[in-house]
N, C-alpha and C positions, 0 to 999 in steps of 0.2 A: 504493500500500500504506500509506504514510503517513498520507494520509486516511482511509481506514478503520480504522486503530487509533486514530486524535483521534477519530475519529466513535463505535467503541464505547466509549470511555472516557467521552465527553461524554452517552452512553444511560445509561450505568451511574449517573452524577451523578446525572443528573435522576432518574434512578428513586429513587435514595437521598434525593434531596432531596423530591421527592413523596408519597413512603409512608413517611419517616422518623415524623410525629404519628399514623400509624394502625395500627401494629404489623406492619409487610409482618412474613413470616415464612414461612421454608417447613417444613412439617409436619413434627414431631422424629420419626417413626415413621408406617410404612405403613398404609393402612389396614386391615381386617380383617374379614373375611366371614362373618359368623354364620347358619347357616339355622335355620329356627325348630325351637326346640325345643332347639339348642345349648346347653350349658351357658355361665351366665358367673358367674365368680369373682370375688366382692370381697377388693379385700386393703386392709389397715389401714396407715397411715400413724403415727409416733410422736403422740401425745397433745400439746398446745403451749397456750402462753397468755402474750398481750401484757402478762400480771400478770407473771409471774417471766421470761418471757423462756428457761424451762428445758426441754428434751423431754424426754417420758418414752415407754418399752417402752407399747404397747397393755397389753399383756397381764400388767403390774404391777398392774392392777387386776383385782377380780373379772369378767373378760369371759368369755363362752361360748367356747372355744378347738375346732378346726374337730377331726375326729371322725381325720383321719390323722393329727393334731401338728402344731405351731407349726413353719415352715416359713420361713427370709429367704428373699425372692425376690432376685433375681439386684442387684445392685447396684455404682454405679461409684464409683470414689475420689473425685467431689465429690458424692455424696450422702452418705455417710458424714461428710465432711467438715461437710455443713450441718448435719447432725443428723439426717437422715434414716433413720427405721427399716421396712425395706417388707416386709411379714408377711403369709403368709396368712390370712382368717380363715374362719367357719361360714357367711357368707351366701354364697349360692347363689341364680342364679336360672335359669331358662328363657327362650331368647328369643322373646322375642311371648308369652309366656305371663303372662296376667297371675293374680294366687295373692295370695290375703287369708288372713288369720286364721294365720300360717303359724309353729309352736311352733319352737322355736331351742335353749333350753336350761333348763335350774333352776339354779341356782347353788349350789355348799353352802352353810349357815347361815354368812353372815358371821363369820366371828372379829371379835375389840378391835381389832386390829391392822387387818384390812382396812374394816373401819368407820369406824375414826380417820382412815386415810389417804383414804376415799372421800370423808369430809365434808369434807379438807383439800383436796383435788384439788377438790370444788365451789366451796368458799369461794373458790380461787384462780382460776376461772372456765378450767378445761382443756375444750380443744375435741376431739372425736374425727375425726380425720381420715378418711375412707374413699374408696379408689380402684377406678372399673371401667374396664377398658377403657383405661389412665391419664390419664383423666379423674379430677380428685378432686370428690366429693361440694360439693353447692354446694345453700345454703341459701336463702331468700327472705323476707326479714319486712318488713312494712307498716310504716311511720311515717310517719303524716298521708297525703298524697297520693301519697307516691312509695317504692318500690319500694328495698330495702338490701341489698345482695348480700355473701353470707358463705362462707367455703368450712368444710365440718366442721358441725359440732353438738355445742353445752355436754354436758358431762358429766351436768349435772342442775341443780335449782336449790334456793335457800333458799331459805323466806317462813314467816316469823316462827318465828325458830331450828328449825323444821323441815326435813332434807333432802329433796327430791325426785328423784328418778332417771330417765331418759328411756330408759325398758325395750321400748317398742315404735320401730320406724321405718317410713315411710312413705317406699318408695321410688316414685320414677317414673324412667322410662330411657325417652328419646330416639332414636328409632331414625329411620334413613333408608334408604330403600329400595335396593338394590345393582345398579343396573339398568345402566350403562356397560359395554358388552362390553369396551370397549377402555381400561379406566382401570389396565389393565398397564402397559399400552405408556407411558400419562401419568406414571402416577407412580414408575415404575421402569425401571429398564434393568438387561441382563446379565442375573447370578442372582438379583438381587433383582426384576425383573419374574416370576420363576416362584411367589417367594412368594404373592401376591397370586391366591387364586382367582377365577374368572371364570365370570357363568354366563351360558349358554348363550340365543344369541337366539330358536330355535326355542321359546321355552318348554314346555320339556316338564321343567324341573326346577323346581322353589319357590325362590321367590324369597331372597335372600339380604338381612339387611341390616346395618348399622354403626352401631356406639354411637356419639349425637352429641352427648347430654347425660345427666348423672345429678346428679339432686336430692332432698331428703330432705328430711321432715318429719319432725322427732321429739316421741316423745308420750309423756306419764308415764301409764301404765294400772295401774289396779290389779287385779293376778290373783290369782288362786287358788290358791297352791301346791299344794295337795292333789290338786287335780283333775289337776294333768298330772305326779303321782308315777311314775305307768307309761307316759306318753308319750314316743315316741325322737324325735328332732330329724327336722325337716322334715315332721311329722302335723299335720293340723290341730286348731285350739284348741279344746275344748269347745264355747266357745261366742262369739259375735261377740262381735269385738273394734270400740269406736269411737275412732278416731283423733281426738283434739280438742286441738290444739296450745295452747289458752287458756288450759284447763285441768290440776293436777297431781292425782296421785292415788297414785302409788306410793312411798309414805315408807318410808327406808331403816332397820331397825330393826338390833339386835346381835343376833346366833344365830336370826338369820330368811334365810331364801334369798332372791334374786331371780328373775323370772319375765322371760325375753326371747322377744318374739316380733318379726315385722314381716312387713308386706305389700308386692307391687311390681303396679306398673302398668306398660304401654308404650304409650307413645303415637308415632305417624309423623310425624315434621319435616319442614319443607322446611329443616331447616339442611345444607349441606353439609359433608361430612366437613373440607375445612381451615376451615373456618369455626365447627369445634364448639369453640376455642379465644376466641372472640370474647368471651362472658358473663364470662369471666374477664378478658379483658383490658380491658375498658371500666370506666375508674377515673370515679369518682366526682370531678365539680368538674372534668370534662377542659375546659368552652370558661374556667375560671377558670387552668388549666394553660397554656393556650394563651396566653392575653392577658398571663399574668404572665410566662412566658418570652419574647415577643416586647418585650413592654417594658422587660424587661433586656438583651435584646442590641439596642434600637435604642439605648438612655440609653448604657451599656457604649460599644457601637457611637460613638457620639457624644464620648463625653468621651474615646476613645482614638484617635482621629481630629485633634481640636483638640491634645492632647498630640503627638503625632507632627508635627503641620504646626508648631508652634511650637517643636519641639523642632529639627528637618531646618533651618527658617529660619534660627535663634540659629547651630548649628554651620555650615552652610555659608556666611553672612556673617561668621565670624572667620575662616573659610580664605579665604575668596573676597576681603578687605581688605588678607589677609595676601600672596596670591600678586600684586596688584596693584601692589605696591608693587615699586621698583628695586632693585640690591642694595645702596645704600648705605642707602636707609631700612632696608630690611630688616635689616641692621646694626645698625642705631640702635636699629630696633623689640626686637632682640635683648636689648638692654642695658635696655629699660624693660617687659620683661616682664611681665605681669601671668597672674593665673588658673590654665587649664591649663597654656600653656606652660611655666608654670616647673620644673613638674615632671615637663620630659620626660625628667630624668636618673633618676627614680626608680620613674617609672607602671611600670617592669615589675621592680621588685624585688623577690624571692621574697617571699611570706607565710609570718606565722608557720603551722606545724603545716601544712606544702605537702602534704603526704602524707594525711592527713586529707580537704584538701581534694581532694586525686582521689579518692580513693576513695567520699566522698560523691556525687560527681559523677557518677562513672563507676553507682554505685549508681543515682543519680537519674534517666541515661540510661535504663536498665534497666527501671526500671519504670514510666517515661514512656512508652517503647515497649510495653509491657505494657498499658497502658492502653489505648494508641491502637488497638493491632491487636483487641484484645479487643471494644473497644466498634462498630470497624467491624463484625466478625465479628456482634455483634449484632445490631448496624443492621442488617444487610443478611437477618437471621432464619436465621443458622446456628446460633444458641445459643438455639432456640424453650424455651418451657417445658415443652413436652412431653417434652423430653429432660433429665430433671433430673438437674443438677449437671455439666451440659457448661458453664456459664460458670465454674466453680472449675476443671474440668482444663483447660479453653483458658486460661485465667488463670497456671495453672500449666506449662502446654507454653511459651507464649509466653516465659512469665517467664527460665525455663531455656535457653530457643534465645535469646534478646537477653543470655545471659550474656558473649555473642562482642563483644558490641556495647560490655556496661561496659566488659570487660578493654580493647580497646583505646583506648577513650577515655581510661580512668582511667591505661594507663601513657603515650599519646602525651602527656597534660597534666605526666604526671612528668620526663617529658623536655623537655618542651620549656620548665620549669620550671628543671630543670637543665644546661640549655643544653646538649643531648644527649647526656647522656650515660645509658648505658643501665643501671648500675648500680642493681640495688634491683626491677627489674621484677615477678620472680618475687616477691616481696614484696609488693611493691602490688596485683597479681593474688589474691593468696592474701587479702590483707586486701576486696578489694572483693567476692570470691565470701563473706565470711564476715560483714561489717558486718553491713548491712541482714537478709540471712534469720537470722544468730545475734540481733537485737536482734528480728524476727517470733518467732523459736524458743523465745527467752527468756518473752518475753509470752504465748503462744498455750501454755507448758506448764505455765503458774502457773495459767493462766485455769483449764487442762483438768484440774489436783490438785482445782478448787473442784468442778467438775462431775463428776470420778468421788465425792469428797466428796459429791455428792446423788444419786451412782447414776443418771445422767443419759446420755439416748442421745447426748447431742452429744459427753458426753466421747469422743474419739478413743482409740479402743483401743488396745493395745501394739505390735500385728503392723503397724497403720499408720503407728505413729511412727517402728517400722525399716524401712517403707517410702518415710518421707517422708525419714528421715534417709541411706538408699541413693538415691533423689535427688536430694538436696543434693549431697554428697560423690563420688559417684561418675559424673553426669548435669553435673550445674551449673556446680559447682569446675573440671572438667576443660575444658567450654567457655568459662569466663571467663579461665584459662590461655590456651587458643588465642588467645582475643580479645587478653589481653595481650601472647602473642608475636609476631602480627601488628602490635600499637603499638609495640612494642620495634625493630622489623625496618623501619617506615616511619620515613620522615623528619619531623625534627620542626621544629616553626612557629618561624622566626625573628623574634626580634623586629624592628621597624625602628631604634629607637635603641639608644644604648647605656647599661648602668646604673652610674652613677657609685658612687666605692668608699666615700663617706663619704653616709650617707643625709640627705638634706635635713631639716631640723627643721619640723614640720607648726603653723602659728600656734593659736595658740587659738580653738577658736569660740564662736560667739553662745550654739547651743545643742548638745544632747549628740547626737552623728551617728545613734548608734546607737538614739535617739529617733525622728527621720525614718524609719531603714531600718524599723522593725515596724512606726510607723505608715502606710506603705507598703502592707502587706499587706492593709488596708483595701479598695483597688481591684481588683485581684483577684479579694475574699470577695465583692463586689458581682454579678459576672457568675458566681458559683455558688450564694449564700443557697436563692433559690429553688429553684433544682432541688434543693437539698441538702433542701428539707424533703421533697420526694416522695420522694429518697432512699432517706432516713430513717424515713418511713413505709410505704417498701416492706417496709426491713429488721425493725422494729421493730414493727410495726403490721399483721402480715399482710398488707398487700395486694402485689398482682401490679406490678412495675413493669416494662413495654417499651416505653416510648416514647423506646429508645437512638436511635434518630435527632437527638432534641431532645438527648440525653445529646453526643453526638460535637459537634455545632456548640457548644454552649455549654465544652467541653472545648477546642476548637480557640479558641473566643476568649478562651479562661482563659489558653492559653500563649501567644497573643499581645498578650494584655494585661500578662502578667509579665512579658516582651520589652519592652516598653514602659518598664514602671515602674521596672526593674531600671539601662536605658539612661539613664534621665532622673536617678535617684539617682547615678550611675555617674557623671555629668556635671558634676551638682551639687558632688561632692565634688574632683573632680578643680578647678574653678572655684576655689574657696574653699582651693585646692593644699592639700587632702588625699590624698597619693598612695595609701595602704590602703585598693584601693577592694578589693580580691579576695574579701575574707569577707563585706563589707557587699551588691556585690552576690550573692551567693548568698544572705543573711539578704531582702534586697530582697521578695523574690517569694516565696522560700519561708514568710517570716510569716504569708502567706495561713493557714498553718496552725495558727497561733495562735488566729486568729479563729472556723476551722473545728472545734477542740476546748472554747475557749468555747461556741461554737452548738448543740455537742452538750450540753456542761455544762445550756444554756437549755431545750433539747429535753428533756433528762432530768426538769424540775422544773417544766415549764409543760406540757408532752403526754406525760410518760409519768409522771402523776403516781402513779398505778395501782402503776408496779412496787415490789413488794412484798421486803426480807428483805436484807441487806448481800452475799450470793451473786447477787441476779440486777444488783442499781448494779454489784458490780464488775468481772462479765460484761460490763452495757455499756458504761461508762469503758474498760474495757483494750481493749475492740475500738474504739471511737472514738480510742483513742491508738494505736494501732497505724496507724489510717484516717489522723490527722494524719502520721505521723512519715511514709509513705508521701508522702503528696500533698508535704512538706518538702521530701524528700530530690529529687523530681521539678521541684516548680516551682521549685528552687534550683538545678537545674543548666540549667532554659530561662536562668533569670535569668543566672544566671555566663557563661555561654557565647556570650550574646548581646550581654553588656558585655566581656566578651575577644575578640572581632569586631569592636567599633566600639572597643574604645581600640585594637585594632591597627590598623585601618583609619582613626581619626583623626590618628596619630602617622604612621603611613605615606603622609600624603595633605601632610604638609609638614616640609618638613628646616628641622632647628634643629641648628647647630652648638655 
């Protein structure tokens, strides 16, 4: 039985390790059986652009609005959370049916006010997002020889202070034929197999098929208002329409209407249905993705390799010289003391602000674990894109269940700080459930005053902040309690010496300590820079980022490279008998995040040089400082906890009377 559980566990690896660079994923929703002639629904996505970085409502601007009323469709707590606004809108198609020239709406005469805002929304280059099927709309434009994949379509364009508006669209939809009798049984079970219709092998019913792509051409046409005063939505246009994307033609005037029309095509794929996700995930520069991530974790790999074997060497030839010795040298050796030993009366003398520091810690646990489970979850394609906004509530479930994990860390370290005694737990429980998410709460409500200040769908609405706030408080607090009384209840880590009453005097040094520990954090930023720019351009730059697989290995060698660094500082200082190693290493590793907020800083003024207005810089600043104080509080408690393991394990590996 043994064997067979090493054995599935070592399938599971390799599977993770093999499909991690290609987006494994398993399909965030079932497929869906259309027969021809079925109606299919597009619905509109919030309005966006990498200029201001701000969403807006569809339907703040003059849009044709669908003939039942504006409608949310169904939506989860981390779509809302993204900025997400998912609406029905007027377009309509048939399936397999392909329909040209197809009138939509008139718009009333422009108002000042919606004229002024149209031309600002173009100047700021806002994209319209549209989803079928939840597929989002996905565009295609030529530059020189190769092919530039976009999801949405500009609002309209300028050329030469005239605006232009893209009033016609040119859909094509992707279809595949529904022919597996048995793709119930494949892709569901229970009651979710009965969802899935099935047709019939005898063929005596028409065939069925499934959205596998949807792409858009949009076109400025200039129409007629006149002629379609008496036409109702879905009639056809007078008179042909030509679709020519080169060209513009429909210049937006004051107390003039607009004219929307658009046609769709169907064409049959060979894409398969989990496959229709593909076009979107295929990033641009991936064999340049590939070759610069491997060459950071072989260099990385490399320089924390040579660290470790010289670091294992030094310490086990001062214990291994020291245990050789008889006991009268040893005596001897006693009295001429050099380095660490001298300060084995003081290595575990409480630190200033000890309290602080658990609760940091116990924090940092938290959402180290948070990280870890979240990005496995992804790896492995249970947070596909098709499911949006399941990586913010896995992010959030996670976050909330490892609250069990701070508490007890953060009060076993208060005890075993105060040589166990359990007074103050509740306290330090109460403070670690409230640090870190009050220091997130505080950031994310100032950001969210700017964003209702622009009338913006990312602001988070009222009903969700007492949603997020009966989370916190009533969800969170109460597990990181448990967590706490569970560390209050275990026994706590004895030290192996003892700590003398009168604190050693620390010599002067060469140079300033607290110099070394940030510039520390340098090695670290080295095995994240680069992933951090696709990151960053996932977040920032529209594009699709899933290639969590390379995300978790280079995460897993980030906290064992701060293992490392944190050990090696930890060492050094103890050498040089600086006994204060306790804040230094947790600053050790967590500096990483210094570096990671300057690189945003760099990011902001070398690639997003676009963004435009002091609301969308301080949008991204507060959420890049939020990203640092995060990664801080996590890779400062790898670091602490890995240097409170080997100075107990170095003191405890040889007695000094």
């Amino acid at each position: 039985m043994d064997f067979f559980a090493h054995f599935k566990i070592w399938v599971l690896t390799l599977c993770l390790v093999f499909q991690s660079g290609y987006g494994f994923y398993l399909p965030g929703s079932y497929p869906h059986n259309y027969g021809i002639g079925d109606t299919l629904s597009v619905k509109v996505n919030s309005i966006t652009s990498i200029e201001t970085e701000i969403p807006f409502s569809y339907y703040s601007l003059p849009f044709c609005k669908p003939l039942e009323g504006v409608k949310d469709s169904a939506e989860n707590l981390g779509e809302v959370l993204m900025g997400d606004r998912i609406e029905n809108s007027p377009y309509k198609f048939k399936m397999h049916t392909n329909e040209t020239d197809i009138f939509l709406c008139r718009t009333d005469p422009l108002s000042g006010d919606h004229f002024k805002l149209l031309k600002k929304r173009i100047d700021e280059m806002y994209q319209v997002n549209l989803i079928l099927d939840n597929l989002p709309a996905i565009r295609y434009a030529k530059k020189e020889s190769y092919f530039l994949r976009w999801t949405g379509y500009p609002l309209g364009i300028k050329v030469q202070d005239a605006y232009y508006v893209f009033n016609h669209l040119k859909f094509t939809v992707l279809v595949h034929k529904y022919e597996e009798a048995n793709v119930a049984r494949v892709m569901g079970t229970g009651d979710g197999s009965e969802l899935i219709p099935t047709v019939g092998s005898g063929g005596s019913e028409l065939p069925g098929y499934m959205v596998v792509g949807f792409e858009v051409v949009p076109c400025s046409v200039m129409h007629d208002a006149q002629s379609v005063k008496n036409l109702k939505p879905y009639e056809k246009y007078p008179s042909p329409i030509k679709c020519d994307p080169t060209t513009v033609a429909m210049l937006i005037k004051e107390n003039e209407p607009i004219v929307f029309t658009y046609e769709v095509t169907f064409e049959e794929s060979d894409i398969k249905w989990p496959s229709r996700w593909d076009a979107y995930l295929k990033m641009e520069g991936s064999k340049v993705h590939w070759f610069s991530i491997l060459n950071s974790l072989m260099v990385i790999t490399f320089l924390a390799g040579i660290v470790l074997v010289i670091f294992l060497r030094t310490v086990r030839r001062d214990l291994t010289r020291y245990e050789e010795l008889d006991k009268e040298a040893q005596a001897q050796m006693n009295e001429e003391l050099s380095g660490w030993k001298l300060v084995v009366g003081d290595v575990f003398r409480a630190p200033t602000n000890s309290g602080l520091l658990c609760v940091m810690v116990g924090d940092g646990v938290q959402i180290l674990g948070m990280a870890v489970v979240t990005v496995m979850f992804a790896a492995l394609g249970f947070m596909s894109p098709a499911s949006r906004g399941t990586l913010i509530i896995g992010m959030l479930i996670f976050y909330m269940i490892l609250g069990i994990a701070a508490g007890y860390v953060a009060v076993r370290l208060w005890r075993t700080i105060g040589c166990g005694d359990k007074k103050g737990w509740v306290s330090v429980s109460w403070k670690v459930a409230c640090c870190f998410p009050g220091i997130a709460f505080l950031i994310l409500t100032t950001l969210n005053f700017l964003l209702w200040g622009s009338h913006s769908t990312g602001a988070i609405p009222f009903s969700l902040f007492v949603v997020l706030i009966f989370m916190w408080f009533c969800i969170s607090v109460p597990l990181t309690l448990v967590g706490g009384y569970f560390g209050a209840k275990a026994p706590h880590i004895e030290y192996p010496v003892r700590t003398n009453q009168i604190p050693r005097e620390i010599p002067a040094q060469k140079y300033p300590s607290w110099l070394l520990v940030f510039g520390a954090g340098t090695l670290p930023f080295g095995t994240l820079f680069i992933e951090l720019f696709f990151i960053m351009s996932s977040i920032w730059m529209g594009r699709v980022y899933y290639v969590f697989g390379f995300l978790l290995i280079v995460f897993i060698l980030l906290v064992v490279v701060c293992a490392e660094v944190s050990l090696v500082l930890t060492y050094m200082h103890l050498c040089v008998e600086d006994w204060k190693w306790w804040w230094k290493s947790f600053f050790a590793s967590g500096s990483v995040a210094i570096y990671i907020f300057l690189y945003s800083v760099n990011y902001l003024i070398f690639e997003l040089k676009s963004l435009s207005g002091p609301v969308s810089e301080a949008l991204y600043l507060g959420y890049s400082l939020l990203m640092a104080l995060a990664i801080m509080f996590a890779m400062g408690s790898v670091g602490f906890l890995s240097s409170f393991w080997f100075v107990h394990y170095l003191f405890s590996s040889v007695k000094l009377d």
